[in-house]
N, C-alpha and C positions, 0 to 999 in steps of 0.2 A: 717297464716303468712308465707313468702318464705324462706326459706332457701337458697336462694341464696348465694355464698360468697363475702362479701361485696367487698373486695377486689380485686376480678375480674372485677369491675366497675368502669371507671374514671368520672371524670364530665363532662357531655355534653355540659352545659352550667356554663359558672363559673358565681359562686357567685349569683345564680339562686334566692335562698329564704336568702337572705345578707340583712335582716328586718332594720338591725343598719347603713350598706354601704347603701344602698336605704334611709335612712334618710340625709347621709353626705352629698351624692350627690342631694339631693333636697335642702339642707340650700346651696348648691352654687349655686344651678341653680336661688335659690331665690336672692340673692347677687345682680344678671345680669338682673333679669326679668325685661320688662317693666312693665313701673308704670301702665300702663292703664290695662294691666291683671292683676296684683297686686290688685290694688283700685277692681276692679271683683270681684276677689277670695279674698277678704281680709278676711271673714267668715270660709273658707274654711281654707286658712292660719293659719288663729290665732288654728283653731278644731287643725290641725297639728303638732304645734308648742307647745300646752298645752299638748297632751300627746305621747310627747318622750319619755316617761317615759316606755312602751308597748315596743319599741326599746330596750332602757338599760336593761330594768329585762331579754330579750329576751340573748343580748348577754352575759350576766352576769352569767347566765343560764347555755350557751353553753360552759364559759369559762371553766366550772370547769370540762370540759371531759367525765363527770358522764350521761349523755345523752346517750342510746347508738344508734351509727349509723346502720342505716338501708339498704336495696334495697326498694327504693319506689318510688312512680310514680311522682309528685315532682310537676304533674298539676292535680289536680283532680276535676274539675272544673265541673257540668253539662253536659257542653258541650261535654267531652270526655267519656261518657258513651251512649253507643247505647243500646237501648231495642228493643230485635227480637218478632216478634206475639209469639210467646210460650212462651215469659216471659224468654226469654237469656236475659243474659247482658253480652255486650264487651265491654272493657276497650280499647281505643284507642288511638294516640297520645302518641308514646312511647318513644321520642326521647329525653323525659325530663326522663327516667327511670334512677336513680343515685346513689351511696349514700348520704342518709340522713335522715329526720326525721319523725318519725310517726304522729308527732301533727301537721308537715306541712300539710301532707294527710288528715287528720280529720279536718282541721282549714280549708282548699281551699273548703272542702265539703260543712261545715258551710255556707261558704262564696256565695257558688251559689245555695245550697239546699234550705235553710230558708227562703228566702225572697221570695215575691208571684210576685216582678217583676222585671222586667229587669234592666240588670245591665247600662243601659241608660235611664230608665223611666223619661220622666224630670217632672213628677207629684211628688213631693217628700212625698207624704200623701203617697204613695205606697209602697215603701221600705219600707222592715224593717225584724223584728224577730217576725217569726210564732213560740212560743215556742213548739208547739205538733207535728211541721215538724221537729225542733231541739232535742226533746226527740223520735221522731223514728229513725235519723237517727245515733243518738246516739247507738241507743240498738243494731240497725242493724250492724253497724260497729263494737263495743267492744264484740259483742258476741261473736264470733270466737275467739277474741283478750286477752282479758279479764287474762286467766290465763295464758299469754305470756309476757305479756307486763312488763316492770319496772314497783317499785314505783314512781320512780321522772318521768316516763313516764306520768304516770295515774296522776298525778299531776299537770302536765302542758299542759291537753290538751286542756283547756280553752285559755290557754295562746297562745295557738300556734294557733284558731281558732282569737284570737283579734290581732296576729301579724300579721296574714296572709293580714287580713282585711285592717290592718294599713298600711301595705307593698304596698296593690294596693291601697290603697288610693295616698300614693306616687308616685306611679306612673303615674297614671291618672293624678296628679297635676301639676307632675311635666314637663309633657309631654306639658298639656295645657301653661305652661310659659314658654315652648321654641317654641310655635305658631304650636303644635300636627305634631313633627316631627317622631314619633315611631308607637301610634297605630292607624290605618282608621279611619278617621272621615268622617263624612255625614257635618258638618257643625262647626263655630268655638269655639262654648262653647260644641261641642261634648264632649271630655275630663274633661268639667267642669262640666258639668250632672251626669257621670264617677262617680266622685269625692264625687258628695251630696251625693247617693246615698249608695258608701260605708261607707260614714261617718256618715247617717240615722243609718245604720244596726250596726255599732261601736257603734254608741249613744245606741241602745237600748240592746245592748250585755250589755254593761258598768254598766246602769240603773237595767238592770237582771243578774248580775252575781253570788250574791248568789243562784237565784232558778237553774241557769245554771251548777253550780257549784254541786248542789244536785240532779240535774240530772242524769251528769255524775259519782258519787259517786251510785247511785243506780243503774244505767246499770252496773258498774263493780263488 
């Protein structure tokens, strides 16, 4: 873990992983949506709407200060890890490096590590949770970690892998109901594919959270 001082770092981007603000701002953008994306995603909708509950625990969490704030990378997504022929790895994409939280970093891992397909697959039998991708990269990351971390750290990293989750689901969503003004599309249910896909790998988190939960209990 770095010992950076956190306090040398401001925010690059505000309100970057705001899991509860990325919920508020999606119930208005719903408010405005047309009906004909709406009637679309209405599956989609209701998955979001049934568990706010991943939002509140999250900032409920946060409120009580007891968390402690970090230097961390704040995207850790697949995609920002390069592997060189000798088996290097670089960490890239640093412009989200900030203060904040550990179980952001392990929850975005989750989120791109485990699943065996793209985060646009529009097969939706594809997505989902590899638990033996999920129990190594578990081991792999708290190893180093492990005798550093908090209690209520170690406690809430499951949590922080299903906010994560929940957070880009909002977004993808909510992007699709204002007609995919944010991120590149190839086409117009691009955002909506987006969308199943995180909410596949939510589903099967949700469905596995005890074995997920005793996983990370025996990596630490």
């Amino acid at each position: 873990m770095n010992t950076l001082p956190v306090r040398s770092f401001g925010e690059t981007i505000k309100s970057f992983h705001n899991t509860s603000g990325r919920l508020e701002t999606f119930l208005k953008i719903l408010k405005t949506a047309p009906e004909k994306l709406k009637t679309k995603s209405d599956a989609e909708i209701d998955f979001v709407e049934k568990h706010q509950d991943i939002a509140h625990e999250l900032k409920q969490l946060l409120a009580t200060g007891k968390v402690p704030v970090r230097v961390t990378h704040n995207d850790t997504k697949l995609d920002n890890i390069l592997f060189t022929p000798k088996n290097g790895v670089l960490v890239i994409d640093l412009d989200t490096i900030m203060p904040g939280y550990i179980m952001f970093d392990y929850g975005d891992m989750v989120r791109t590590f485990v699943s065996p397909a793209k985060e646009d697959e529009p097969d939706i039998s594809k997505p989902g949770l590899r638990p033996e991708h999920f129990e190594a990269l578990t081991k792999g990351y708290l190893e180093p970690l492990k005798k550093l971390l908090s209690e209520i750290e170690k406690e809430h990293l499951l949590l922080g892998a299903k906010a994560i989750i929940y957070e880009q689901t909002l977004r993808f969503l909510a992007d699709y109901l204002q007609g995919n003004v944010y991120y590149k599309t190839d086409y117009p249910e691009h955002n909506l594919i987006r969308t199943r896909t995180q909410i596949k790998l939510l589903d099967d988190i949700l469905k596995q959270e005890d074995k997920l939960s005793e996983i990370i209990q025996q990596a630490l």
